[in-house]
TORKOL-4160 file (C-alpha; in steps of 0.2 Angstrom, whole numbers, padded with zeros to 4 digits, m for minus):
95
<pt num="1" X="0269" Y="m0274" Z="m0451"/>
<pt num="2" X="0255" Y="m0286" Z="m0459"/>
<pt num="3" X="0245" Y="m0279" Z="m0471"/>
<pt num="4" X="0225" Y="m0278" Z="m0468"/>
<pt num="5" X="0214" Y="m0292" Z="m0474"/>
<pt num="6" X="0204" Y="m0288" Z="m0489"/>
<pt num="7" X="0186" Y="m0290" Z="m0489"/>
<pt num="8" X="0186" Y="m0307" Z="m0498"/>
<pt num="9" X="0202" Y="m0314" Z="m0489"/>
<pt num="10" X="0188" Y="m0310" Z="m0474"/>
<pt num="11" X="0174" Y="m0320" Z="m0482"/>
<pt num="12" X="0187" Y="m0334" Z="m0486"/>
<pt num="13" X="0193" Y="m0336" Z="m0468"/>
<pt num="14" X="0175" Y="m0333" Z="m0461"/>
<pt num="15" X="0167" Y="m0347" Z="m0474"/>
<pt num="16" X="0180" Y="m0361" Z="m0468"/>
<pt num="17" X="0178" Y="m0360" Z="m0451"/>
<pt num="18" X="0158" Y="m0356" Z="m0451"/>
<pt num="19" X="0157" Y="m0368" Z="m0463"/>
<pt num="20" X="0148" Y="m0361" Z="m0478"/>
<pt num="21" X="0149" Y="m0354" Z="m0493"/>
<pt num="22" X="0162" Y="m0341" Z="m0499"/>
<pt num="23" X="0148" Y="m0332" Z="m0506"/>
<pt num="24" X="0136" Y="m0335" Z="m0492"/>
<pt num="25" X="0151" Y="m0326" Z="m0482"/>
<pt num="26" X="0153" Y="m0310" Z="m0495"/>
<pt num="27" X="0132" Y="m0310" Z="m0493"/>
<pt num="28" X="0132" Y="m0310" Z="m0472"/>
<pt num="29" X="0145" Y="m0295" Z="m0472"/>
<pt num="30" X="0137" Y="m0286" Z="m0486"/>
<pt num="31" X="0121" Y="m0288" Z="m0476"/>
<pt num="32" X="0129" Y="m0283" Z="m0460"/>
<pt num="33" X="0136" Y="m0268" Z="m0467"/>
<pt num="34" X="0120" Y="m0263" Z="m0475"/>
<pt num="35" X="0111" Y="m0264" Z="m0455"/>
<pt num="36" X="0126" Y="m0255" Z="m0449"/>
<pt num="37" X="0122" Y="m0242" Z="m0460"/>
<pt num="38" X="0102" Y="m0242" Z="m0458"/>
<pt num="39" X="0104" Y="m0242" Z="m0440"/>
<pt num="40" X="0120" Y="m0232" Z="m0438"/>
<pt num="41" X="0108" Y="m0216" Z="m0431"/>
<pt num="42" X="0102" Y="m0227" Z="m0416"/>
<pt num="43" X="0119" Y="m0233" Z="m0409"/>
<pt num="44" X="0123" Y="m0251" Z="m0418"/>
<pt num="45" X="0133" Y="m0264" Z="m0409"/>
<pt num="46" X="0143" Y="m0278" Z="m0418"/>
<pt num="47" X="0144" Y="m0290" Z="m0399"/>
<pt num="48" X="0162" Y="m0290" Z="m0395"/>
<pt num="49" X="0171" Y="m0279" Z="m0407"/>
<pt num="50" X="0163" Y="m0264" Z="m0402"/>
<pt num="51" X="0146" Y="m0249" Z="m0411"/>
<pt num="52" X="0143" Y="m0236" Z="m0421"/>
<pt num="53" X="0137" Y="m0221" Z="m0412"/>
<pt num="54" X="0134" Y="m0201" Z="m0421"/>
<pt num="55" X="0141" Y="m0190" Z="m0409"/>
<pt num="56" X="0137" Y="m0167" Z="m0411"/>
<pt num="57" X="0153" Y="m0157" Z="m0413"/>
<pt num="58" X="0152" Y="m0141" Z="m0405"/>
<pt num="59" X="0157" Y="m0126" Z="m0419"/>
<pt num="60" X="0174" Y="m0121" Z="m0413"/>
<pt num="61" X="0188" Y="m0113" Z="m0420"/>
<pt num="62" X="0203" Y="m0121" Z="m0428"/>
<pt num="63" X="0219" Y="m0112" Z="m0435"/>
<pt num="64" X="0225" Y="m0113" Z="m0454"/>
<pt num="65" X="0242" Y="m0121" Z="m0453"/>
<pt num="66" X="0245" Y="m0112" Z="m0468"/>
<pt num="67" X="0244" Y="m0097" Z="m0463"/>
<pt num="68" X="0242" Y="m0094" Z="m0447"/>
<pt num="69" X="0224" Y="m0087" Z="m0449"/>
<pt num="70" X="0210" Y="m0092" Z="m0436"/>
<pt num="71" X="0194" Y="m0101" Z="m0446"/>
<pt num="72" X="0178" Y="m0104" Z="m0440"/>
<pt num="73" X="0173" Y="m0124" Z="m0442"/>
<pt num="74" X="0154" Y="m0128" Z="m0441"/>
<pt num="75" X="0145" Y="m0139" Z="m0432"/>
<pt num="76" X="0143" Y="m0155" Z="m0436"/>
<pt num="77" X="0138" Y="m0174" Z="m0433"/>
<pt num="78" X="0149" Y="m0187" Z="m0435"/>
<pt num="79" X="0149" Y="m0205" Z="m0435"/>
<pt num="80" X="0162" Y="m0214" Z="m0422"/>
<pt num="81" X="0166" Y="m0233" Z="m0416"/>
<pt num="82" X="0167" Y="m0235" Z="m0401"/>
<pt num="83" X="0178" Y="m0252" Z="m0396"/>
<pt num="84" X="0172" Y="m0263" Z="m0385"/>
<pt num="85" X="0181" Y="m0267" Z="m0368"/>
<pt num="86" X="0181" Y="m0288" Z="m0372"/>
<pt num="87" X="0190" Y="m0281" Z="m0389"/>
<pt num="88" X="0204" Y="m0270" Z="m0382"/>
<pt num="89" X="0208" Y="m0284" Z="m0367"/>
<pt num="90" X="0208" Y="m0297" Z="m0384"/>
<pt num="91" X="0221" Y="m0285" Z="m0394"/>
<pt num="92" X="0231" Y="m0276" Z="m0381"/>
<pt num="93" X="0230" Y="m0289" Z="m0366"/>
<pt num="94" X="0227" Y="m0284" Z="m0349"/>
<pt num="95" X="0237" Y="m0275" Z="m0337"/>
């Protein structure tokens, strides 16, 4: 299996085919992340890969594996992705 781009093998790949900089590239996805994050609490969509969305966990209760022993686990929100269709029919193809 290939291993995962890093973030600057991204911006290199990103720079020559846009056609800019390296460092504009590393700029726009520093940028982009910083939106994502701002606007992560009102759903954000990156067109064609998929959005960010927070989601309310119920409470419910889990099991040590441990020991055995029923916990209660709280509450909470969480942050998910959600892929878009276009993206999964890109990776996986179509059936």
């Amino acid at each position: 299996m290939a291993k995962a781009l890093s973030k600057s093998q991204v911006a290199s790949v990103l720079a020559e085919k846009v056609g800019i900089t390296k460092k504009q590239a590393v700029q726009f996805l520093d940028e982009q992340a910083a939106l994502a994050y701002k606007n992560a609490k009102n759903t954000f969509t990156l067109p064609g890969l998929g959005k960010l969305v927070l989601v309310n966990r119920k409470a419910r209760v889990g099991r040590n594996p441990m020991t055995g022993e029923s916990i209660n686990i709280p509450a909470k929100r969480v942050v998910k992705f959600r892929i878009a269709k276009a993206a999964k029919d890109a990776i996986l193809g179509t059936k």
